[in-house]
Structures are given as structure tokens and as C-alpha cells.
N, C-alpha and C positions, 0 to 999 in steps of 0.2 A: 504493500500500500504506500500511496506517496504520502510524503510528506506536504505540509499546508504550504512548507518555505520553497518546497523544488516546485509546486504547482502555481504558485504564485509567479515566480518565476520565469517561466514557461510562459505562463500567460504573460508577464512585461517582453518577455522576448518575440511571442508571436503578435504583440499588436506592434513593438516597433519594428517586427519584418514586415508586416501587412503596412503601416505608413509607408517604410522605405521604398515600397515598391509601387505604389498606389502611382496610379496610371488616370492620365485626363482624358474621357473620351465622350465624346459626343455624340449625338441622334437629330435625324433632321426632322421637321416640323415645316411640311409643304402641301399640305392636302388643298391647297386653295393657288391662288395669285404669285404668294410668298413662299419663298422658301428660306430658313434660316436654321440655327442650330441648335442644343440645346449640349450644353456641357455638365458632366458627374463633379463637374465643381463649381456649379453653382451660376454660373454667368450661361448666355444666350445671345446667338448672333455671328460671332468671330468664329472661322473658320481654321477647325485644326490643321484640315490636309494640309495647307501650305505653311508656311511662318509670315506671321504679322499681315494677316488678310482678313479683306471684312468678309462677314458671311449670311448678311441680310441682303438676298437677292430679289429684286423685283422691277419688272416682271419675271416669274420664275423663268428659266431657261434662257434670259439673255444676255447673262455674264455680269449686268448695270448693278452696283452694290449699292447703299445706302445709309448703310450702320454697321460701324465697326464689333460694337460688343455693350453689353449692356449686364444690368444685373442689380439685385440688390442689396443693400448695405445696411448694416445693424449696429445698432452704435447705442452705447451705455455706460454706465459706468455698476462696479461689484466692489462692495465697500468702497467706496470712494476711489477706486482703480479704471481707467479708461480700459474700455473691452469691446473687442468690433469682430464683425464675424462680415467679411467683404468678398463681394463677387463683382469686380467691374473689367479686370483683364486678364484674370488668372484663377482667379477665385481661392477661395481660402477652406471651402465645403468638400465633402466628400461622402461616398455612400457609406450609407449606415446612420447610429440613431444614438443617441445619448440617454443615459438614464442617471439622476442624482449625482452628475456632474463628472459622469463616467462617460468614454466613446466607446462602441461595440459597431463590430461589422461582422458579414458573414456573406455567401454566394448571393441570397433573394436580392441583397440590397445592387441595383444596377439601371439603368434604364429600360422602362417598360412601352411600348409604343402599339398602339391598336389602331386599324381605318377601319372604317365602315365596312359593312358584308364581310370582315375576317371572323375567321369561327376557331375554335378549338382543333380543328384540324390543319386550317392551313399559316394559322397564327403559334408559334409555342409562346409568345407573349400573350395573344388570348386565354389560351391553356390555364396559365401561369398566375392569370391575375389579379386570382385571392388570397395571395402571396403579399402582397401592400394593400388590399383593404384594409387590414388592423391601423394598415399606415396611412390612410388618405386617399387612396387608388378611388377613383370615383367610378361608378357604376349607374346601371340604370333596374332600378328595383321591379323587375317584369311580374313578382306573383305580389310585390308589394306586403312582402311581409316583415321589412326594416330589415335584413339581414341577404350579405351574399348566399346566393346559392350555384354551388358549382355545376353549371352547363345551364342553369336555366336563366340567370340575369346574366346583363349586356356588359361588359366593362366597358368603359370608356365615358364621354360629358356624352349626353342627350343628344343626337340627333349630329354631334360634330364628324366630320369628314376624317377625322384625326384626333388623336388624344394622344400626349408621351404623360409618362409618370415615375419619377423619383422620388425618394426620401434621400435628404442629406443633413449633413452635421457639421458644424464648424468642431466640434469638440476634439481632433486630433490636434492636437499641440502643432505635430511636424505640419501640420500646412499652414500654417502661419508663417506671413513671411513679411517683412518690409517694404520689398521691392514688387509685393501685389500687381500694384500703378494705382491704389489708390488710397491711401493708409498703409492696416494691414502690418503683422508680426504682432500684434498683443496677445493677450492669454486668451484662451476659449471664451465666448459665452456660454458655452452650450445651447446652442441653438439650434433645436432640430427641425428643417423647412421640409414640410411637403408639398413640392415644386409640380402645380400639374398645369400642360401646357397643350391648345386647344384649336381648332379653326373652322372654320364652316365652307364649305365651297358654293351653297345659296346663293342666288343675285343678290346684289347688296351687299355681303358682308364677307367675299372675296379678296376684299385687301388690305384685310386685319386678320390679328394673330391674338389672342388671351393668352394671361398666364396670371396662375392664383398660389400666392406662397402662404401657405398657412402653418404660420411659427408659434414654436411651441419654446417657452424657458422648461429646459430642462437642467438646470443648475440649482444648487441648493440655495442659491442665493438671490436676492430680488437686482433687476436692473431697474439704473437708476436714472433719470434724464436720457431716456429712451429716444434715439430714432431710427425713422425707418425712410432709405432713400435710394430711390431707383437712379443709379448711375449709368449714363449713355456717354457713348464716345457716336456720334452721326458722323457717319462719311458719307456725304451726299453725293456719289457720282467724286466728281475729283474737289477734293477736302478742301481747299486750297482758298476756297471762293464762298463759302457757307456764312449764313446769318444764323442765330438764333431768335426764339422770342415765345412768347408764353401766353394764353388767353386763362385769364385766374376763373370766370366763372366757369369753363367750362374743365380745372384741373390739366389740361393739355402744356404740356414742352413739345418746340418743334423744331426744326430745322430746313430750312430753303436755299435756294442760290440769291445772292446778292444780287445779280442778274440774269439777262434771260436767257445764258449761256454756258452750259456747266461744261468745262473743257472742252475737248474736240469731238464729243459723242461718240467717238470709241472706247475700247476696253472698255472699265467699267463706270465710266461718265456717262452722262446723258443727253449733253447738248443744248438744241432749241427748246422752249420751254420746258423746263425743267420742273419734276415731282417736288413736293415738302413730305418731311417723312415726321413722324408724332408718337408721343406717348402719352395717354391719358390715366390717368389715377382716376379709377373706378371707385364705386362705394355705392354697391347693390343696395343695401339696406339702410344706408342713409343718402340721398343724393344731396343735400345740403353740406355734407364734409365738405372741409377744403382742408390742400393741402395745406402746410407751414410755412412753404417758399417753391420757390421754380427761379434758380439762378444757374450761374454756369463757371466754367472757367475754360482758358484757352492753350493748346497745345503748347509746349516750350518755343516753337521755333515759332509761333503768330505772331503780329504786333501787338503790344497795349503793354500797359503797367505789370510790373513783375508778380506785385500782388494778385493780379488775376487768375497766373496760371497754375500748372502741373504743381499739386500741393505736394508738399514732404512727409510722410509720416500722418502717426493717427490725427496728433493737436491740432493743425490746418486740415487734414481732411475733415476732422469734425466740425469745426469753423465753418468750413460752405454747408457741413450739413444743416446747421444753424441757420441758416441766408447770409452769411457774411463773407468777406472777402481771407484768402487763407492767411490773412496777419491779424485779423479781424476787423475791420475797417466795414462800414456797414456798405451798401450800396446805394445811390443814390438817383432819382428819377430825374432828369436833366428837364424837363420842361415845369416841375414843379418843387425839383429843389429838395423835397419830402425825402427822408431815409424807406427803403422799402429792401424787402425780401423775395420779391418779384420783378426780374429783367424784363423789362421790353414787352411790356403787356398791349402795346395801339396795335393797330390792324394796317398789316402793310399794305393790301392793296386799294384800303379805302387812305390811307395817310391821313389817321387818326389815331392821337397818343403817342405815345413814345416806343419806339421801334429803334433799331441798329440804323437804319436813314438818320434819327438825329443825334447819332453817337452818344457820347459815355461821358459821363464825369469820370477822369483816371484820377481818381484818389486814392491813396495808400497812408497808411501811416497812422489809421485814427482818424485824418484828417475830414470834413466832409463839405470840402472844397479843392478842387486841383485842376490839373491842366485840361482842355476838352481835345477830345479830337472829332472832329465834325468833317466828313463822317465816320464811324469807325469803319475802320480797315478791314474786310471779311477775311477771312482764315478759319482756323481750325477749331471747333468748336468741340467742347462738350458739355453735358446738358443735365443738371442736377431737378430730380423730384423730392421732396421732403413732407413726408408726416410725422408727425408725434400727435400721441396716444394722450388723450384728455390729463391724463396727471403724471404723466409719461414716466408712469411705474410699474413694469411688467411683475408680478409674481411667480415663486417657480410653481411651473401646472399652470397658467396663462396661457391663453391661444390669442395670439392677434392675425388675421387677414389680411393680406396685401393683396390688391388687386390692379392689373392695366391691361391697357390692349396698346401695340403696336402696329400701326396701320400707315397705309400711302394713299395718295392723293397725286392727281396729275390735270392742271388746270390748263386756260389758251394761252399762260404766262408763268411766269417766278411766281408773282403774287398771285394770281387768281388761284395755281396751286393752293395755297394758303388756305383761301377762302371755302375751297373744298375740302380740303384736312378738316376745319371743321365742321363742316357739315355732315362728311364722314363720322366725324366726333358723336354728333349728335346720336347717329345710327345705333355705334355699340354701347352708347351711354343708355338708349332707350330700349336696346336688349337685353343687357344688364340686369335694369329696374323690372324688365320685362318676365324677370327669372329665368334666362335664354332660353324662351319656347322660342323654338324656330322648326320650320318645316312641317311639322303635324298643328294646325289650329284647330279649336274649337268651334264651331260656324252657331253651333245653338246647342241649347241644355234642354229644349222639348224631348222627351222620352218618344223617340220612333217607333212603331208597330212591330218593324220588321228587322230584321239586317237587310240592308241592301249593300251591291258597289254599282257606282254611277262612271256612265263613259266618261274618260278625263276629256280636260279642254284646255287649252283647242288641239284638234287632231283632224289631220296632221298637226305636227310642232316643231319648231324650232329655236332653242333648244329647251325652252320651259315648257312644264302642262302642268295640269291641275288633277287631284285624285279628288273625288268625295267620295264617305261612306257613310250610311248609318248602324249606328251599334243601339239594340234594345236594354241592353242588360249588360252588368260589368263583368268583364270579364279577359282572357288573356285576346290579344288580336295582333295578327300578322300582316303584314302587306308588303309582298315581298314581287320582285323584277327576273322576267325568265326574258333570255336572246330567244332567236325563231327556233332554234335547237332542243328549247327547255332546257339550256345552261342557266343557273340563277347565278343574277348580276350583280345584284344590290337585294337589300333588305331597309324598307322605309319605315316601317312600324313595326315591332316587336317588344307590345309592353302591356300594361294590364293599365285599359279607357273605360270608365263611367260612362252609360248613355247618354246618347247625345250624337250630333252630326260633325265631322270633321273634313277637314281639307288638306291634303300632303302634297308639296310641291317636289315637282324631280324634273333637277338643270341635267341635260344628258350633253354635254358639249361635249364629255370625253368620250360618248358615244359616237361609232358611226350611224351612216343612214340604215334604215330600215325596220323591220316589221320586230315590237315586241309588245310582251302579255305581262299583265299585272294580276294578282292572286290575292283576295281576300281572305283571309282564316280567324273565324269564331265559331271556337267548338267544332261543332258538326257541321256548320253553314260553312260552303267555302263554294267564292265565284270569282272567276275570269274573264276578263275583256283583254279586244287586242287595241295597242296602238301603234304610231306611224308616225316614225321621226323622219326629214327630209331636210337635210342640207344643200 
């Protein structure tokens, strides 16, 4: 029998051979528009396969990049000791889970990734995926009885084209590092994030991406002057030329060209009228939230004040996470003079408020008067989100939600881009609040006589149609897509609906032309129609 000292032991030598070897890898997140990345430490966007490449491609398939790397940041203090658990260029997470201010890992913890119509056979992530329920793996409750049940609910968000899913931990000592790029080397939080990341391919909501961190203190200890801040690095097509700026009611940081020319429209530039690319800070359950700030800083080699840019260490990184400049210097609104925590909030293309057109008070020093440069100089941006928590005191056993979407926008200009990011904005802000039903509605709560399925419309179609059915009674219902072969394509419904009439929409763009059947299933009722795609 062993002894307590060799097994002890044993176990510090196998978690620091499982750190030393701990490997960064990533998963893509493209079931729409977008395609970008999602890394087992924490951050999203930058692309492993090569070194120092953005990896927010959009539109997918044309090489045009727009965001370097993104992620989010935790920040605190543990007994009066600064403690940050950061994801902005390297990330400081990794799989696995903390418990009482312990790290543990083992095989399950990894990237989980499910599309639409995969099943237990041709997914072993399907298979697999009650392996992270315990952990946050979201699912879709098909008998509705509060509990996975293996082979008969759906893994994956509701109705998404896509779902990937992680649990990570800051809690490894060895990945803390200094040289992150954005603080980073402090002691743990213990912070255990489950990172679930989502998309839809629907008309509409094509050129946005979700991702919901929902963090857990798993330390024995309370954090103290708590935040929480989505760091982006935007490379908009060629970096070189980029604006910042922020629209506060609607929580949105963005990014656009300064003009209406984003490098030579090769590689991964874009040209003549160029995209704005965005992040919005969501808050389903409260849409009144705001964030604490939306400011930014700029790469080392940009123009402006020193205090603007690339911070050093935790002290200055926590400083912007605050709205401050990294010596501390507050920021200030040039047309009214006013100290604020919000950059460049007016509207570029109407040229209202203050925007990067009427440049910067560059003060430094405390100071909150300094030289202007009118206009500022476009360059290299990066783009800070910040919340804190009403008393911004996490306890251990605390969950706090962080929620955004990353979306694109592509106007007749620089700016009219702009003007459509928001209104995009509005889209997944109001799916969000909306509880993201998407693709199956509810048409009416009248209790039907019968089951019915009704001919979709219009048909022919291209590339949208419409399904209705009626269900009399609650119960489980299918509606599933057969080629002219009776190969099943997709699976549109598969969940347990209350009576009532409904509507499911199905985009077939990645279909070709021709002749297919849609299949109803309740109980013993099951009916077929054919329809007709024509491109």
C-alpha cells in the first residue's frame, strides 16, 4: 500500500507533467458567414496554423481577416493581492476545472463541437456530450424532463447551425505568464469558465457569432473589485488604417477604416468600401445593463501618447480595465471637455458627437489637459469592453455570465458600414431578449383539432421556404429533410411542443437544385410533402 507522502507526490509530479506539456489548440466556429477560432486557452479568433495571424475570416472562404484575437479578462483582487485570469493573445486558461482552489484535469476536459443533423453516429462529439453537461455543455431538453438523457436530447444551443463547448480554468499556476500581451503572470483566480460558442446560419443573423462565459469562483477566497473585460485586438482588413469608437446605449465597441479604402483589396484587406466589425455586450435578462466603459489603446508602433498604448503588466492592464489610460490618466471627451470612460461615442456617418474625425485630447500624466491632434492619426487599434458586477464582489460558489456577439456589417461606404453594424446590433440584441427562439415560431396557442403538415411556401424557393404544422396535444415532434434518395439532410424540429401552430424556416443555399421531402413525426401521425428548390 502506498504511502499518503509517495501518493501525494505522484500526484504534484503528474499535474506538473500534464502543465509542462499542455498544448494550445483550437476549433473552428463557421456554420454561418464567419468563420473564426476558438482556443483550449481561452481566447477566440487568432489563428494557430500560422504564427501571428488573425483568424476572424469574413466573408468565410475569402482569405479578408478582421480581428486579430479576442477574449476575456478577469480581474480582482484575493486578500488584497491583484489576480487576473486573461485571455487576449495567448491566454492564461486551460482545460479542466478547479475545485477549493485546486486545478484538476483529465481526457473529457477538450473541445466539444456539434452542427446541426450530426447524430451519435457520425459525430463522437455528439456521442460524447454528456461528458460537460455536469459542466455547462448546453442541450436541448427533447422529453423535457430537466435532465440529459443519452441518445434522446439534442446537444448543442436550440436551433444553432453550430455549437463548440469547453470548460477551462485559469487555476494552473504554469500558464500564467507576463508576456500574455495583456497583463497576465499573477496567481490563479481560480476561475472556472464555461466557454460555449454558437451561430445560426438563418437570414438575418448570418454575420454574427455568440459566445457565453459563464464563470464560476472556484477559490476559497472572495474576489474583490471584480472585472470583467472582453479584450479585442481588430485587424480590419490591413490594421494600419483603422478607427475605433463605441455607441454606449447600445453596449457595442467597433472598428472601421478611417477611409473608404482599406489597403489594396488583396490578401487579407478589403478595399473599396470597407466592413466595420463589432462587439456587443449582451445582457438577456437585463437589457438596461451597461457596460463600465468601452475605451481602447493602440499598438506600440501607432501614433498618439505613450500612455495610450500596449500596457505592461497587471497595474496598467487593470487601469484600462477601469476606463483609464495605463498610467491612469482618465480620458477625456474633446468636444465637451467632460472626463469619461467611453471613447468616441458620435456617429461617424451622420458626424454627430465625438468620433476619431475630431481627434483626442493626448493627455498623460494625471493631466486633463494636453496637446490635441486633430485629426487623430488611424492605426492600430485595440478595443476594451468592461463590466463590473453591482458590488463587484464575487463569492466562492458565485456564477457570473458574460455574454457578446461578434458580428460584421458591410455598408455603400466606411461609414454607412457603421450605421449597419448597428443595426445589425439591434438584430442579436433582440434575439437575445428574445430567448434565441429562432427558426421554429409559435404562429398561435389555439389548441388544433388535428395534426396537420401544410405545403411550405413558396414553392418552388429560393433559397428560403416556410414549414407550418399543427400539433393537438404535447408531445415529442420531428421534422426532419430527406434528398430525392431518402438520404436525411437536416433535422429542423426535434423537441417536445405544447399545442398550438408553428412555423420553421429552412435557408437551403448550401443546397443544390432540386426535388426534396419534409416529414412530420407525432407519435403515430407522420406526413410528407415534397418541395422544389430552383436556382
Amino acid at each position: 500500500m502506498k504511502t499518503l507522502y509517495i501518493i501525494l507526490l505522484q500526484l504534484l509530479f503528474a499535474s506538473l507533467l500534464n502543465a509542462q506539456f499542455f498544448i494550445r489548440q483550437q476549433i473552428s466556429l463557421e456554420g454561418n458567414n464567419i468563420r473564426s477560432f476558438i482556443w483550449n486557452s481561452g481566447i477566440f479568433d487568432q489563428d494557430l496554423r500560422t504564427i501571428n495571424t488573425p483568424g476572424f475570416e469574413w466573408p468565410k472562404g475569402t482569405g479578408k481577416k478582421a480581428c486579430f484575437t479576442t477574449g476575456l479578462t478577469i480581474a480582482g483582487y484575493v486578500n488584497n493581492e491583484m489576480r487576473m485570469g486573461v485571455a487576449s493573445y495567448y491566454g492564461e486558461y486551460r482545460p479542466g476545472y478547479s475545485t477549493n482552489g485546486q486545478f484538476f484535469t483529465d481526457s473529457r476536459f477538450r473541445h466539444f463541437k456539434v452542427k446541426r443533423g450530426d447524430n451519435y453516429i457520425t459525430n463522437p462529439d455528439w456521442l460524447n456530450w454528456g461528458l460537460m453537461v455536469p459542466y455547462g455543455a448546453p442541450y436541448i431538453d427533447v422529453n423535457n424532463n430537466g435532465s440529459y438523457d443519452y441518445l434522446v436530447d439534442t446537444p448543442g444551443v436550440r436551433s444553432a447551425s453550430e455549437t463548440v463547448f469547453i470548460c477551462i480554468t485559469d487555476g494552473d499556476s504554469l500558464t500564467h505568464n507576463s508576456s500574455e500581451g495583456f497583463g497576465g503572470g499573477t496567481k490563479p483566480l481560480f476561475a472556472e469558465v464555461h466557454l460555449t460558442a454558437w451561430c445560426y446560419d438563418n437570414p438575418g443573423f448570418q454575420d454574427m457569432q455568440f459566445l457565453k462565459w459563464t464563470v464560476i469562483n472556484k477559490n476559497t477566497q472572495l474576489w474583490d473589485s471584480t472585472i470583467f473585460t472582453i479584450v479585442c485586438d481588430p485587424d480590419l482588413g490591413d490594421a494600419t488604417d483603422d478607427y475605433n469608437g463605441c455607441d454606449t446605449s447600445r453596449n457595442l465597441g467597433y472598428c472601421y477604416n478611417a477611409d473608404n479604402v482599406d489597403g489594396t483589396g488583396t490578401g487579407t484587406s478589403y478595399g473599396l468600401n470597407p466592413p466595420a466589425f463589432g462587439i456587443v455586450y449582451l445582457n438577456c435578462a437585463n437589457s438596461n445593463s451597461k457596460l463600465s466603459s468601452i475605451n481602447y489603446f493602440t499598438g506600440t508602433g501607432a501614433p498618439g501618447p505613450t500612455c495610450e498604448t500596449d500596457p505592461f503588466g497587471s497595474t496598467e492592464s487593470y487601469r484600462y480595465m477601469k476606463g483609464l489610460k495605463r498610467d491612469g490618466t482618465p480620458w477625456v471627451n474633446i468636444l465637451t471637455n467632460q472626463i469619461t470612460k467611453f471613447c468616441y461615442p458620435g456617429d461617424p456617418e451622420t458626424h454627430s458627437g465625438w468620433t476619431e474625425y475630431e481627434g483626442r485630447i493626448g493627455n498623460c500624466g494625471g493631466l486633463l489637459i494636453g496637446p490635441q491632434t486633430i485629426p487623430a492619426p488611424p492605426g492600430d487599434r485595440r478595443l476594451l469592453l468592461s463590466y463590473r458586477p453591482v458590488n463587484q464582489i464575487i463569492n466562492p460558489g458565485d456564477t457570473h455570465v458574460v455574454m457578446a456577439a461578434q458580428l460584421m456589417a458591410r455598408g455603400g461606404n466606411n461609414l454607412n458600414s457603421v450605421t449597419l453594424l448597428k443595426q445589425l446590433t439591434d438584430v442579436a440584441k433582440n434575439l437575445c431578449q428574445n430567448g434565441f427562439v429562432i427558426g421554429i415560431s409559435p404562429i398561435s396557442t389555439e389548441i388544433p383539432q388535428e395534426f396537420s403538415l401544410q405545403q411550405n411556401y413558396p414553392n418552388p424557393f429560393n433559397p428560403n421556404t416556410i414549414i407550418r404544422f399543427n400539433i393537438k396535444d404535447s408531445r415529442l415532434i420531428t421534422l426532419k429533410l430527406f434528398d430525392i434518395l431518402g438520404g436525411e439532410i437536416a433535422t429542423l424540429v426535434n423537441e417536445q411542443l405544447i399545442p398550438g401552430t408553428y412555423e420553421v424556416s429552412w435557408n437551403a443555399s448550401n443546397f443544390p437544385s432540386g426535388i426534396y421531402f419534409y416529414r412530420l413525426t407525432a407519435g403515430k401521425y407522420i406526413d410528407s410533402k415534397k418541395m422544389v428548390l430552383i436556382k
